[in-house]
C-alpha positions in Angstrom: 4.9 -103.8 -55.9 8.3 -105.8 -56.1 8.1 -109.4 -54.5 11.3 -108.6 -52.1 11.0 -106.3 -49.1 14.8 -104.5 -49.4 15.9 -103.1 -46.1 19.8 -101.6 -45.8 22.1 -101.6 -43.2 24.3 -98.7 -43.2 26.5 -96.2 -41.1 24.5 -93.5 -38.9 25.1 -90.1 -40.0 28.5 -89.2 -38.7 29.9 -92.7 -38.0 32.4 -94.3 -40.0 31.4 -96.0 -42.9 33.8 -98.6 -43.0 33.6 -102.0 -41.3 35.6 -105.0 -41.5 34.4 -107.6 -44.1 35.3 -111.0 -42.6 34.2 -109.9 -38.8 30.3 -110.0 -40.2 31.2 -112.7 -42.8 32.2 -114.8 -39.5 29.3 -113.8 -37.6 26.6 -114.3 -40.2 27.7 -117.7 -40.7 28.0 -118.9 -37.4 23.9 -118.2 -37.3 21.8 -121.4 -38.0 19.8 -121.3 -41.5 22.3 -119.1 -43.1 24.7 -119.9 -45.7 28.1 -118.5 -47.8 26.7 -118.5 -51.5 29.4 -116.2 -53.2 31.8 -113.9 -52.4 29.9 -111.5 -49.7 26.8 -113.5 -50.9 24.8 -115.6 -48.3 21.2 -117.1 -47.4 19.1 -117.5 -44.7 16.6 -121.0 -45.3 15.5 -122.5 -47.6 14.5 -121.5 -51.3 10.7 -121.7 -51.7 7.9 -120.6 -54.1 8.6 -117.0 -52.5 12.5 -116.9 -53.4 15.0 -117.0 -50.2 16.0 -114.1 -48.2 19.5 -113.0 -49.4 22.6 -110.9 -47.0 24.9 -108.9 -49.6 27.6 -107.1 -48.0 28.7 -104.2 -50.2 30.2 -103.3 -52.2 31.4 -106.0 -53.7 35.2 -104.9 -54.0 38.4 -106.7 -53.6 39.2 -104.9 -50.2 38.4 -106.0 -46.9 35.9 -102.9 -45.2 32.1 -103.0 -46.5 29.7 -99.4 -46.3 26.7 -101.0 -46.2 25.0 -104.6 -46.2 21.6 -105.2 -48.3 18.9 -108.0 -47.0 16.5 -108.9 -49.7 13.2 -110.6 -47.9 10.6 -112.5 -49.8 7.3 -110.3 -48.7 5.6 -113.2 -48.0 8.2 -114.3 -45.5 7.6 -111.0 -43.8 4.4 -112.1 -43.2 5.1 -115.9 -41.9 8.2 -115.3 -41.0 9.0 -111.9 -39.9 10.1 -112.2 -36.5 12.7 -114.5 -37.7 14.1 -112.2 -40.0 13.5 -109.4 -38.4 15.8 -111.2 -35.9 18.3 -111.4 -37.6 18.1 -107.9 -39.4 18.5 -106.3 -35.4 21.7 -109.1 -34.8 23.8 -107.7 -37.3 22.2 -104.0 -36.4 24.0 -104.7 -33.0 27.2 -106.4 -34.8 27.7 -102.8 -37.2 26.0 -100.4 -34.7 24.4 -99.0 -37.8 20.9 -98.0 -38.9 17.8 -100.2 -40.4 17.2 -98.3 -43.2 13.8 -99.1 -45.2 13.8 -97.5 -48.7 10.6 -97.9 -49.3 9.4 -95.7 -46.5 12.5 -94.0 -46.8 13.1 -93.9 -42.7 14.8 -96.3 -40.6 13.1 -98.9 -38.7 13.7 -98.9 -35.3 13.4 -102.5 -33.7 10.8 -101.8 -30.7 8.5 -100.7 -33.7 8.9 -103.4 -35.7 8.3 -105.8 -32.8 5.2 -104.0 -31.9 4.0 -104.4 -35.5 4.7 -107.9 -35.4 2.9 -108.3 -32.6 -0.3 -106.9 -34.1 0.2 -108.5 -37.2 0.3 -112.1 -35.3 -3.2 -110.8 -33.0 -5.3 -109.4 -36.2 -4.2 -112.9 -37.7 -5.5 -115.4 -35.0 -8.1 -113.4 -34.7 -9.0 -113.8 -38.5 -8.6 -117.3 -38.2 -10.4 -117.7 -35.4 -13.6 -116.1 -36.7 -12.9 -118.8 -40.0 -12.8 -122.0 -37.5 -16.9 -123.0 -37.2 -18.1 -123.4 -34.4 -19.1 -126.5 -32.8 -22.5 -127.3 -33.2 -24.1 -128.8 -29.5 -26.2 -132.0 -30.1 -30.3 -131.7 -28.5 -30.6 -134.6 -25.7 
């Protein structure tokens, strides 16, 4: 299993396929946590043991219209961070107007899903931790 979760953003089927470059270059930097790192190249937070979740608008081409955008996310930030950047995955769906693509299930994601499975995800975890936490032992008068 690869260490990055890869999701794509890309045109619905019939919609244009072309988008202006330096609109979502503008937008994604105006968002806190993320960085310009090359040339249709940025990040969102900081590096860690995990890696750092990477934006790549595509292709990488000298003219100004992009088909698709790639987001690379550590798989271990899904888990501590998803709604973060799953956050900022359904900004820039609503900046293109095009699909969340995940290759590896091959489907799109659509966001009231992934909310609802982030939900669940946060509930089985407290509860998990909850059921580590001992409990407090009551002292005999």
């Amino acid at each position: 299993m690869s260490e990055n979760y890869r999701i794509l953003l890309r045109p619905r089927e019939g919609q244009s396929p072309q988008l202006e470059c330096a609109s979502v270059q503008d937008r994604l930097l105006s968002v806190p946590g993320i960085s310009s790192q090359a040339e249709r190249l940025f990040h969102f937070g900081e590096e860690d043991e995990h890696g750092v979740m990477t934006i790549r608008l595509s292709p990488e081409t000298p003219t100004d219209s992009m088909h698709s955008i790639e987001i690379s996310i550590p798989r271990a930030w899904v888990r501590v961070r998803g709604p973060q950047v799953f956050a900022i995955v359904f900004m820039m769906q609503g900046w293109t107007g095009w699909e969340v693509y995940d290759p590896q299930i091959e489907s799109t994601l659509e966001r009231e899903t992934v909310l609802q499975g982030m939900v669940a995800m946060r509930q089985a975890q407290r509860e998990r931790e909850g059921m580590r936490v001992p409990k407090p032992r009551l002292k005999d008068d």
